[in-house]
N, CA, C and O of each residue as an XYZ file, in Angstrom:
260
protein
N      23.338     48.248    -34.991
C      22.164     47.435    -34.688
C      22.559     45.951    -34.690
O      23.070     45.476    -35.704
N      22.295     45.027    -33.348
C      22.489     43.552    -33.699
C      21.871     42.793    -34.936
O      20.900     43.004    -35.663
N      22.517     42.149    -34.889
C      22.344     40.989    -36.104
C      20.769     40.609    -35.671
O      20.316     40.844    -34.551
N      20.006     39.970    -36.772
C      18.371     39.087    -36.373
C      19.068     37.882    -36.044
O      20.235     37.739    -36.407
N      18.466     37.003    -35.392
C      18.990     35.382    -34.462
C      17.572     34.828    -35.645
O      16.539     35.389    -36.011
N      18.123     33.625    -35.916
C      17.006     32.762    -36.491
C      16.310     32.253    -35.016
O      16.667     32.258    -33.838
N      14.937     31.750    -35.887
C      13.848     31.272    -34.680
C      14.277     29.803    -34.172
O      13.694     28.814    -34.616
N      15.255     29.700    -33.282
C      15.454     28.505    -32.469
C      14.428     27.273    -32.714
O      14.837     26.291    -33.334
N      12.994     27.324    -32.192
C      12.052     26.673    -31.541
C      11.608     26.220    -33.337
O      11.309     25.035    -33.483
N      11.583     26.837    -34.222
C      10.909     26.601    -35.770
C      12.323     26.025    -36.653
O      12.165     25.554    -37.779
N      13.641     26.110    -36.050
C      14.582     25.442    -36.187
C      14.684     23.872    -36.216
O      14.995     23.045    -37.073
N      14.280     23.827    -34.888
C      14.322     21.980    -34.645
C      12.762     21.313    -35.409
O      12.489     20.168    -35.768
N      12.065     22.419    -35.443
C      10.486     21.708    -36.184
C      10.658     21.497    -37.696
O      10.147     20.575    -38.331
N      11.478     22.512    -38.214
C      11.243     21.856    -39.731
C      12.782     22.077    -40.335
O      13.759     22.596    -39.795
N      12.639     21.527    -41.577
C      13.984     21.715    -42.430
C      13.941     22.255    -43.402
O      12.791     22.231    -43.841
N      14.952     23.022    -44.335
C      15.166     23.164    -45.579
C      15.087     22.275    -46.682
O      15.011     21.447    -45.774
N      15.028     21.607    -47.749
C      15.406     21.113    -48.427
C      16.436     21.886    -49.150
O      16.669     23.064    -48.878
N      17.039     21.241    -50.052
C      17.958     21.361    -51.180
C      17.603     22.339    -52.045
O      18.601     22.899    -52.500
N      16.589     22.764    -52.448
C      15.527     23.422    -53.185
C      15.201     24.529    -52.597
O      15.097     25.477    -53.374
N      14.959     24.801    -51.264
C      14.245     25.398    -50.576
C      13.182     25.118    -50.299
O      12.590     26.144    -49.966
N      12.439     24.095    -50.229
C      11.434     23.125    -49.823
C      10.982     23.341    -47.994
O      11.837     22.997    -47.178
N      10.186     23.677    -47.690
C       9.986     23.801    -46.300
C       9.402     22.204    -45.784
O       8.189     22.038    -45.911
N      10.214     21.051    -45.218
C      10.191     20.441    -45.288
C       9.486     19.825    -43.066
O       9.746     20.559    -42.113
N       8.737     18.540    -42.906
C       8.114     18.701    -41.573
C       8.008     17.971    -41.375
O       7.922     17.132    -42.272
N       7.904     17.544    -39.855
C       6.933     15.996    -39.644
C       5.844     15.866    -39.615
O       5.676     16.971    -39.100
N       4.905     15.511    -39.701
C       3.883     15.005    -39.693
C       2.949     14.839    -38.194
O       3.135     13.787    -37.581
N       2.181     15.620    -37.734
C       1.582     15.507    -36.331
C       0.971     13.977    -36.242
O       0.796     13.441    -37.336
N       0.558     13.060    -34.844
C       0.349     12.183    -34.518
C       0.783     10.786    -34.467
O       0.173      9.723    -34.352
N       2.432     11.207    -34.627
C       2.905      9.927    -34.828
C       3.821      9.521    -33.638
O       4.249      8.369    -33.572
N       4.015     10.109    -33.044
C       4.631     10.180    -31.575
C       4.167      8.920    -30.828
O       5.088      8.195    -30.451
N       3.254      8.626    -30.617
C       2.628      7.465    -29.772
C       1.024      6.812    -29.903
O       0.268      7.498    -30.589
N       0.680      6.067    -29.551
C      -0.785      5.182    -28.885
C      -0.569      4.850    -31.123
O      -1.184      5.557    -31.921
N       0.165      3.961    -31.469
C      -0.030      3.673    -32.911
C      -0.756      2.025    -33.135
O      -1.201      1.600    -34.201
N      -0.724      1.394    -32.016
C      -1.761      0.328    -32.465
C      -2.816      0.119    -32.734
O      -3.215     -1.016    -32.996
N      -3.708      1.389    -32.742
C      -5.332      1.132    -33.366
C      -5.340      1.997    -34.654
O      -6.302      2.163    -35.403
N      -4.082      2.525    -34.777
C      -4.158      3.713    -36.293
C      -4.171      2.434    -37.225
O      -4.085      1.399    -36.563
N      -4.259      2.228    -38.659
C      -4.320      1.644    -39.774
C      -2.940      1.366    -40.231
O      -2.087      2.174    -39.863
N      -2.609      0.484    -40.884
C      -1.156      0.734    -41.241
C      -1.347      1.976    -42.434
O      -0.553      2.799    -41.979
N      -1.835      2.520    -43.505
C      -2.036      3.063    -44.157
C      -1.782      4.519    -43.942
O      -1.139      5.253    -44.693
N      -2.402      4.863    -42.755
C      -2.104      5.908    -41.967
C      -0.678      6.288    -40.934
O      -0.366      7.434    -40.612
N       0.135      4.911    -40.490
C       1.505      4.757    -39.888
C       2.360      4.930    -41.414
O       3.574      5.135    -41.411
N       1.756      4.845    -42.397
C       3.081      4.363    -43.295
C       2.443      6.242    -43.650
O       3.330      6.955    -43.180
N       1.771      6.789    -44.015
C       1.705      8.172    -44.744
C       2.587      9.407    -43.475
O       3.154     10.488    -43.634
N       2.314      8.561    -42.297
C       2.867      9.836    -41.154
C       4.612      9.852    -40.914
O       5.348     10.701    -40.411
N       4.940      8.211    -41.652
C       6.578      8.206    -41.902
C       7.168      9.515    -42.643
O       6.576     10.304    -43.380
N       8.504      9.502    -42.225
C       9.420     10.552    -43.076
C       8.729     12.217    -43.008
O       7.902     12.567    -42.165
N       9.235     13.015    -43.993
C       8.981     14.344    -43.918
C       7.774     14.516    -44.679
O       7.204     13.541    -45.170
N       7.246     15.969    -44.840
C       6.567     15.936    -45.536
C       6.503     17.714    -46.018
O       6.529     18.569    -45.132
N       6.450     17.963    -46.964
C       6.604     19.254    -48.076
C       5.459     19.981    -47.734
O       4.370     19.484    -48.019
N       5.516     21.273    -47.068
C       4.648     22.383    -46.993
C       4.147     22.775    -47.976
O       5.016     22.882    -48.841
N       2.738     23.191    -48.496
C       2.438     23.216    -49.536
C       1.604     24.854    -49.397
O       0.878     25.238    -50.314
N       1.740     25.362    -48.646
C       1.053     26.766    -48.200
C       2.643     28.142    -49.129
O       3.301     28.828    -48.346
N       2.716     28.171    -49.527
C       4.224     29.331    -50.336
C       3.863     30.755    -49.537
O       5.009     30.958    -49.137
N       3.379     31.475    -49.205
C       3.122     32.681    -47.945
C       4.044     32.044    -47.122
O       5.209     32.386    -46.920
N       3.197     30.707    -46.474
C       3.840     30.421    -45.151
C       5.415     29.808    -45.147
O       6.251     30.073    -44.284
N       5.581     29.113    -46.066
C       6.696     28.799    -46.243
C       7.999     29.817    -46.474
O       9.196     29.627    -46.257
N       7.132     31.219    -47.112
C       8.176     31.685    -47.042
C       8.935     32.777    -46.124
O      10.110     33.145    -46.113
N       7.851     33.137    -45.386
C       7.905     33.605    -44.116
C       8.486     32.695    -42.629
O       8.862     33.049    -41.511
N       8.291     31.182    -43.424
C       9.491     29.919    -42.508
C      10.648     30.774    -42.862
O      11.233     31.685    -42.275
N      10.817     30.080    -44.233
C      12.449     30.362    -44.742
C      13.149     31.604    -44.264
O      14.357     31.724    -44.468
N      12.240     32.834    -43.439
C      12.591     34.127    -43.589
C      13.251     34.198    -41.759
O      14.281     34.674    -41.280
N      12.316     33.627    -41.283
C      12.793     33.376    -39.931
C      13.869     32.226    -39.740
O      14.226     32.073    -38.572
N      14.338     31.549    -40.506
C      15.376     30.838    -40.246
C      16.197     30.965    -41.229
O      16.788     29.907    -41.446
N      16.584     32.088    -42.146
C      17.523     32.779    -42.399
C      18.356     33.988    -41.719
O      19.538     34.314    -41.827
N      17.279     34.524    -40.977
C      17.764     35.832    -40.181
C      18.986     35.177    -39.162
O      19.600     35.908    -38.386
């Protein structure tokens, strides 16, 4: 029986952490950012930690295979 292929497409969307942390970006930060708040540009910076553990670990499961 072939090997499972991890999920390509859920590959480039999120990361591992160190921990195992299901780690993401943040939707709406891509573009039109001059009427957002700075408050809201500075929270959509950097990654951000999945906080759902089902879903996360059913991430981790598809990008281990």
């Amino acid at each position: 029986m072939p090997k499972m292929k991890a999920h390509k497409g859920l590959k480039k969307r999120v990361k591992l952490s160190a921990k195992g942390k299901v780690r993401y970006n943040r939707s709406g930060a891509g573009h039109l950012m001059s009427h957002k708040d700075g408050n809201r540009r500075r929270r959509m910076r950097g990654l951000d930690a999945l906080d759902n553990p089902k879903l996360a670990a059913k991430i981790r499961w598809f990008l281990s295979a």
